[in-house]
ZATI-96385 format. One line per 8 residues: number of its first residue (from 0); for each residue x, y, z of C-alpha. Coordinates in nm, 2 decimals. Layout:
NUM	X Y Z  ...
***
This chain:
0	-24.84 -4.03 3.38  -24.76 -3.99 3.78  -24.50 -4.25 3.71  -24.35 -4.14 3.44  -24.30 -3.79 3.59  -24.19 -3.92 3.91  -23.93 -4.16 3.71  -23.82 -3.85 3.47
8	-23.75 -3.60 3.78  -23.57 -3.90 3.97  -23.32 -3.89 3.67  -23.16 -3.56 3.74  -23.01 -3.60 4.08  -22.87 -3.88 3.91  -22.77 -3.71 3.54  -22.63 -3.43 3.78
16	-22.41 -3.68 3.98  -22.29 -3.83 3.69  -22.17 -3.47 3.54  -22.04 -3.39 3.86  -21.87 -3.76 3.89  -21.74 -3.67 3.55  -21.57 -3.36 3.63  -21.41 -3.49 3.97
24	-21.24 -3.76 3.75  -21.09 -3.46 3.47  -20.98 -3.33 3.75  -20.83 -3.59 3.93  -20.68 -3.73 3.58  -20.48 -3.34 3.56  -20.38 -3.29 3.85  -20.24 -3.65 3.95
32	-20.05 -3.60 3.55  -19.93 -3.27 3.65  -19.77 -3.41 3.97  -19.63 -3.68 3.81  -19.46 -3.50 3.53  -19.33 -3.22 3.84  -19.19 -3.52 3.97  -19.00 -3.62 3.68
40	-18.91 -3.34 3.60  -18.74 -3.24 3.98  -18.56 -3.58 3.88  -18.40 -3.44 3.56  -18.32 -3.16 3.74  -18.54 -2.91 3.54  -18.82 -2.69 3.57  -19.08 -2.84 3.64
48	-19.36 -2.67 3.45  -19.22 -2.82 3.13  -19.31 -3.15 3.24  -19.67 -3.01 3.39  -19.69 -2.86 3.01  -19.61 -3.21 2.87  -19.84 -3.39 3.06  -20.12 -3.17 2.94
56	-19.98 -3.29 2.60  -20.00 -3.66 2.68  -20.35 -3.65 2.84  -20.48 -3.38 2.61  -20.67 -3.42 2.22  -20.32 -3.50 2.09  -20.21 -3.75 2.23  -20.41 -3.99 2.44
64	-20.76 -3.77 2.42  -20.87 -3.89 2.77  -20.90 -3.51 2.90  -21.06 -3.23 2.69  -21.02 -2.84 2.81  -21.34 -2.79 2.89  -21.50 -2.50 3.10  -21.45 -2.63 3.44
72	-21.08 -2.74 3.33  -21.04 -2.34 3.18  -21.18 -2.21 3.54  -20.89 -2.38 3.71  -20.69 -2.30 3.47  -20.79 -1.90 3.53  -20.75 -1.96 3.91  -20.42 -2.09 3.89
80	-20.25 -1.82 3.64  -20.40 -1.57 3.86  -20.20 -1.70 4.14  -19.95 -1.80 3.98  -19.88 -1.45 3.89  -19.96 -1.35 4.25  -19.64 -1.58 4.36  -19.44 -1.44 4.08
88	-19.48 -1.13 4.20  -19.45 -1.27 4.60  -19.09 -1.33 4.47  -19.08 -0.96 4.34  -19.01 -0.71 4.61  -19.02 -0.39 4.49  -18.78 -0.25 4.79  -18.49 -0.48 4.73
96	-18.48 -0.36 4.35  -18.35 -0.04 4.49  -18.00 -0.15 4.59  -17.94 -0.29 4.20  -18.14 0.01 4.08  -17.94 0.14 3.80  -17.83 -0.17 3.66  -18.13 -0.37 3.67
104	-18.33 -0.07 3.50  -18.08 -0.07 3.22  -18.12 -0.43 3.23  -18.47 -0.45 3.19  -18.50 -0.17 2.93  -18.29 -0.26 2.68  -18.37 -0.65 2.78  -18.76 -0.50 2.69
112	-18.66 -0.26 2.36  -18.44 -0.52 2.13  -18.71 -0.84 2.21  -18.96 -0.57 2.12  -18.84 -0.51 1.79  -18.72 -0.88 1.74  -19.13 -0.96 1.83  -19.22 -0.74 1.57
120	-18.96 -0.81 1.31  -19.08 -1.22 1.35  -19.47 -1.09 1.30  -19.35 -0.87 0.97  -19.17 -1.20 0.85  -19.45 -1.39 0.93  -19.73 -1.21 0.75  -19.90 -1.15 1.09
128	-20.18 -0.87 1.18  -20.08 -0.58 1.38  -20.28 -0.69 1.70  -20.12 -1.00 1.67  -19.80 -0.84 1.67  -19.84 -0.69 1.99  -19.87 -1.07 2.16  -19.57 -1.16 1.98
136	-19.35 -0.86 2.09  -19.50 -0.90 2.46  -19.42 -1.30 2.49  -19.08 -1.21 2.35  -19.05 -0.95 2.61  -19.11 -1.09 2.91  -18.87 -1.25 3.18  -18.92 -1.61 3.40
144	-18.79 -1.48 3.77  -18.90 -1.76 3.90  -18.77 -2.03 3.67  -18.43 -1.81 3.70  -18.46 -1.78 4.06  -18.48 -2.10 4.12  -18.21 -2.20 3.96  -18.00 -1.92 4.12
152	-18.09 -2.05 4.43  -17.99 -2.39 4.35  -17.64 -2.28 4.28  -17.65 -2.08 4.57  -17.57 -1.73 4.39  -17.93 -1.60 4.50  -17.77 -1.31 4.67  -17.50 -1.15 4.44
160	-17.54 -0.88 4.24  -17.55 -1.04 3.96  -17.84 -1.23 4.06  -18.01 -0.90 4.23  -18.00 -0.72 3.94  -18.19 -1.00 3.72  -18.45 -1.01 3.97  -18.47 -0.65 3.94
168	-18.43 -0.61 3.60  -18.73 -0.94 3.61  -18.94 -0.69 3.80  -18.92 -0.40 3.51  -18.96 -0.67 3.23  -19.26 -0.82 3.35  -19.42 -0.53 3.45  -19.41 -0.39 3.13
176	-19.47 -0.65 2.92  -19.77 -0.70 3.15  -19.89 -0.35 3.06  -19.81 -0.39 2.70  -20.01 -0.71 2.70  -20.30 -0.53 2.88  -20.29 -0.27 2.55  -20.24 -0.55 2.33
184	-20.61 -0.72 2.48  -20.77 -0.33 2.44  -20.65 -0.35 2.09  -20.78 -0.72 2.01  -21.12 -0.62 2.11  -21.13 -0.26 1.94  -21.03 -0.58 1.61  -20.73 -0.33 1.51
192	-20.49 -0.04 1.63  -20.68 0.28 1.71  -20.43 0.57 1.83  -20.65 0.72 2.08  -20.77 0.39 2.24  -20.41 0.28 2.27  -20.29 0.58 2.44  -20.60 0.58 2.69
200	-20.52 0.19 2.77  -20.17 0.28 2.80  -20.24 0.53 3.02  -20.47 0.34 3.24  -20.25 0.09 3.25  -19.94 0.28 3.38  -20.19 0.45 3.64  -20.29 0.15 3.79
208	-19.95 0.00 3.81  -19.79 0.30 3.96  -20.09 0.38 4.20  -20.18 0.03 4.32  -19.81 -0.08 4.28  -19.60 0.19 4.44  -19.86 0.31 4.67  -19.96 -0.02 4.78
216	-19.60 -0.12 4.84  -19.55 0.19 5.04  -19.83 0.14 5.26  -19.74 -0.18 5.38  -19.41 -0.10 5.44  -19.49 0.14 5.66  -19.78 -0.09 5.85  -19.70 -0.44 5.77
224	-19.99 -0.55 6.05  -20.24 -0.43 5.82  -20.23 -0.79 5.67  -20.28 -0.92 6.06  -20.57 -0.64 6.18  -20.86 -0.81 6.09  -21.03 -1.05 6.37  -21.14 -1.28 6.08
232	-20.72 -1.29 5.97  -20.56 -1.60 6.23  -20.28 -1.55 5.96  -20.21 -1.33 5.63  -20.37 -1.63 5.37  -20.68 -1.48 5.40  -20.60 -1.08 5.35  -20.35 -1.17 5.09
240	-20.62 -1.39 4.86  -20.90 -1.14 4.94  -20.63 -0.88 4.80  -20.49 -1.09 4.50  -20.89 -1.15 4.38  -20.97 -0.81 4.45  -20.69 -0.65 4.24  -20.72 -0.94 3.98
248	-21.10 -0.84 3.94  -21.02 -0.47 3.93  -20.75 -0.50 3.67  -20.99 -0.71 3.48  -21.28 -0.45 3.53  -21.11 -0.14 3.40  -21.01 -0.37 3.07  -20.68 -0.46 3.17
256	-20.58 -0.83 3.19  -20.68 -0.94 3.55  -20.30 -1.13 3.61  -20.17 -0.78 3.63  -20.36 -0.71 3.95  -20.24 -1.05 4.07  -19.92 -0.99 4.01  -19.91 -0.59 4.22
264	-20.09 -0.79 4.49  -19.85 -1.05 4.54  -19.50 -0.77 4.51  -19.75 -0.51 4.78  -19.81 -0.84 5.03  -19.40 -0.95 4.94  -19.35 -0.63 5.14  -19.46 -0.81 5.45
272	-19.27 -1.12 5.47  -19.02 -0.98 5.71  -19.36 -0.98 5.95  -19.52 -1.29 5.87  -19.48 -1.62 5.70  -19.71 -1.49 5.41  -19.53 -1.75 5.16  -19.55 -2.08 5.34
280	-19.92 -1.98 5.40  -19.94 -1.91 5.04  -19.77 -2.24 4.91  -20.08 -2.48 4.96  -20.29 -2.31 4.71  -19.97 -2.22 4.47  -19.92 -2.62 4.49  -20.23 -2.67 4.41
288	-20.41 -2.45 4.13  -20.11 -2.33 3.87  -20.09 -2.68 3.75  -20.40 -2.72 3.63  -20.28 -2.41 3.42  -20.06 -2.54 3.28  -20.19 -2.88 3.19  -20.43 -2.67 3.05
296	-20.21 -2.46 2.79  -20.02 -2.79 2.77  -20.40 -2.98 2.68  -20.46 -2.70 2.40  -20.16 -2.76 2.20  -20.21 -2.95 1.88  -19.90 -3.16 1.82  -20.04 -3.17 1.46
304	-20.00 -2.78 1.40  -19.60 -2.89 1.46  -19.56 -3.22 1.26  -19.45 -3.02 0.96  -19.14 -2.87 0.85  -19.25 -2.51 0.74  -19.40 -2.48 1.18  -19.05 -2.62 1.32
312	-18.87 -2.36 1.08  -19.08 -2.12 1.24  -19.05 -2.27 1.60  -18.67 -2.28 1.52  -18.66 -1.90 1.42  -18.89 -1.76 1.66  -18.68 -1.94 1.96  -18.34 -1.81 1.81
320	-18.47 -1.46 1.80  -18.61 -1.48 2.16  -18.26 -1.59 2.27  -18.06 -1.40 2.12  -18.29 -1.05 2.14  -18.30 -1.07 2.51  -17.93 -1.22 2.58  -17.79 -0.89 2.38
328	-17.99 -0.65 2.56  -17.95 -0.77 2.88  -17.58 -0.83 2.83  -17.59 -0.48 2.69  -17.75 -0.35 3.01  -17.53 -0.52 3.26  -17.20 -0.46 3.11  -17.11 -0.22 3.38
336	-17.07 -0.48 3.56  -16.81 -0.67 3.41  -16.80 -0.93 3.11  -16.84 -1.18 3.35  -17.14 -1.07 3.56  -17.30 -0.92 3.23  -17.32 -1.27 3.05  -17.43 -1.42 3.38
344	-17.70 -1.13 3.33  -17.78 -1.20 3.01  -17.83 -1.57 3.02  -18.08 -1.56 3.34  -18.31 -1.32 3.10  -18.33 -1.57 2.85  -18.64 -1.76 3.01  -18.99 -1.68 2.92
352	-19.14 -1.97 3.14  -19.47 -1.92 3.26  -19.50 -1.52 3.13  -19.46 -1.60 2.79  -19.72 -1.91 2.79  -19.96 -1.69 2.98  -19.92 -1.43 2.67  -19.98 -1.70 2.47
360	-20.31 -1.81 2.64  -20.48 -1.45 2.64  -20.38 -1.44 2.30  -20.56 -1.77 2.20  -20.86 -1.61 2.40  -20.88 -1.27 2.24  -20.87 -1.43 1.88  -20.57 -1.29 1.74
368	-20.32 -1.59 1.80  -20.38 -1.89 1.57  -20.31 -2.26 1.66  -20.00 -2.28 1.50  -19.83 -1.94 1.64  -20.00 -2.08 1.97  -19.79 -2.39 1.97  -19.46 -2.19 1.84
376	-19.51 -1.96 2.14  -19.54 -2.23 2.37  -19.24 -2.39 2.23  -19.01 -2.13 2.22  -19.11 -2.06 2.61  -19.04 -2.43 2.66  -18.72 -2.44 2.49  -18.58 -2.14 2.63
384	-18.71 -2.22 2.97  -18.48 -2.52 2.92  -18.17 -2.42 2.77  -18.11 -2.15 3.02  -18.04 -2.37 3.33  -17.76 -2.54 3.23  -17.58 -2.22 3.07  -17.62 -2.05 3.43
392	-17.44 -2.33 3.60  -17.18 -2.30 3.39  -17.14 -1.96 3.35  -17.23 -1.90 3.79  -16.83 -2.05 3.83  -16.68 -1.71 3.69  -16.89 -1.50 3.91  -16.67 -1.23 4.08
400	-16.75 -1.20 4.45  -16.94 -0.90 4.51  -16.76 -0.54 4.52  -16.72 -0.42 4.88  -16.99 -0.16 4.91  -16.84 0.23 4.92  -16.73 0.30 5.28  -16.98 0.60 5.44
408	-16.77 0.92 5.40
***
């Protein structure tokens, strides 16, 4: 009996290394496939979560099966939308949005309104539930800046007008689609639209945007060493993480989805980066954690919810409705500008990169998005994410250089 207890008890450090062993090897499997498909990808000269998104594919249930999307997987996964979000919004300065002000919030508005409808006119065509509806309208709605960016940068337009006002107009979009998905999550777990409940998480929502948002912005404008004054802070990684989780989990705690926290933290520490090298600190971990993200969403897809011609009809009309929803109110918003700038406008507002997948996700989490809309969602973000490079670099070589700015009277 000694024995045999002695021999059972000596099994678990040894059934615990072998889980542990098991879960360094997932890992190491998604990460090293993620890299490989960003490398790829950089070579093909697109963006390079597609081929993160792919790889998840290929290693995932529906292709080779050597990678399931387990609970450790999802936990990265978590970790790295949050700061994925956080570097989306590190990209978002709320200050430089001021000098494209009116344009980019016409931009944004009517670049928000007309995919808003188009969202819910594709869940009326499709039979779907109102709280489904919601995630449709809010993937539809929202704007890549950084797949755009990128590419803006690449063509070396990054600081035109044109290009200003889509970052700003970026800004508006994903801020409010953010907010619209936070209702959309109150709303899945109410199990259906209750006026009151909407309002109140509506309401919330805009609070915490406005008060965290504009008040933190403001505060670090004015004392940009805050992110420097603790002893413990050799450099602004650890404020700005400590302030990323701590908005995440706040957001999350009042019932709001916790990537809109992430996303105010990283635009209230962008206000710093005049002060400090806040984004080179940041780039380790963004390098690190957002692929497993998206080899995650790309794990979860079920090729087999697309091998039919009824789910590429839908993929088809869902993408053409995303395109063409957000080109017309963004080209709409921008025509003040010129033809020229306004369909340089409207193009870079096309993709839905990482926002829209993200909408996805939450939606697949919350219950309301099924495994076939799941996979159209992510296709259409893919496909749009792809189709809008190549249009910008043709349409960047009619830019008008910038108008002189109005001489001080």
């Amino acid at each position: 009996m000694v024995f045999d207890t002695l021999s059972a008890e000596s099994l678990v450090p040894v059934a615990a290394s072998s889980e542990v062993a098991d879960i360094l090897v997932d890992l190491f499997v998604v990460l090293l496939a993620a890299k490989l498909g960003d490398e790829l990808f950089r070579r093909l000269h697109q963006p390079t979560l597609i081929g993160e998104i792919l790889a998840g594919v290929i290693v995932g249930p529906s292709v080779i099966g050597i990678v399931e999307p387990g609970e450790v997987l999802e936990a990265f996964a978590e970790i790295g939308v949050v700061l994925l979000l956080f570097w989306a919004g590190l990209e978002s300065r709320l200050s430089e949005m001021r000098q494209v002000g009116k344009a980019a919030l016409s931009v944004g508005l009517l670049g928000l309104a007309i995919p808003f409808a188009g969202g819910l006119g594709v869940a009326l065509a499709l039979g779907e539930s109102s709280e489904t509806a919601l995630f449709i309208a809010a993937a539809l709605m929202a704007t890549s800046a950084g797949i755009t960016t990128a590419v803006m940068k690449e063509l070396g337009v990054l600081g035109t007008r044109a290009s200003r006002t889509i970052l700003g107009a970026a800004i508006v979009d994903d801020i409010l689609a953010l907010i619209l998905l936070s209702v959309a999550v109150g709303v899945a777990a109410e199990g259906g639209i209750n006026v009151v409940d909407t309002l109140v998480v509506s309401g919330i929502a805009v609070a915490f945007v406005l008060f965290i948002g504009l008040g933190g912005t403001q505060t670090l404008q004015r004392a940009p060493h805050l992110m420097e004054a603790p002893r413990f802070a050799e450099s602004p990684l650890l404020p700005a993480v400590l302030l990323c989780l701590g908005l995440a989990a706040l957001s999350a705690q009042i019932g709001l989805a916790a990537i809109v926290g992430a996303f105010l933290a990283g635009m209230i520490v962008a206000e710093t980066k005049e002060q400090n090298d806040v984004e080179s600190e940041i780039a380790p971990l963004y390098a690190f954690f957002p692929p497993f993200f998206f080899v995650f969403i790309g794990a979860n897809v079920d090729l087999g919810e697309l091998a039919n011609a009824e789910a590429l009809g839908i993929l088809a009309f869902v993408t053409v409705v995303a395109v063409a929803t957000k080109y017309v109110g963004a080209w709409l918003g921008a025509l003040q500008m010129g033809r020229a700038e306004a369909r340089f406008v409207g193009a870079g507002m096309v993709p839905r990169g990482e926002v829209g997948i993200v909408v996805a996700g939450i939606g697949v989490t919350e219950g309301v998005v099924g495994p076939q809309l799941f996979a159209v969602i992510v296709g259409m973000a893919v496909l749009t994410t792809v189709i809008a490079p190549p249009v910008l670099r043709r349409l960047a070589r009619s830019l008008p250089p910038d108008p002189e700015p109005a001489a001080p009277d």
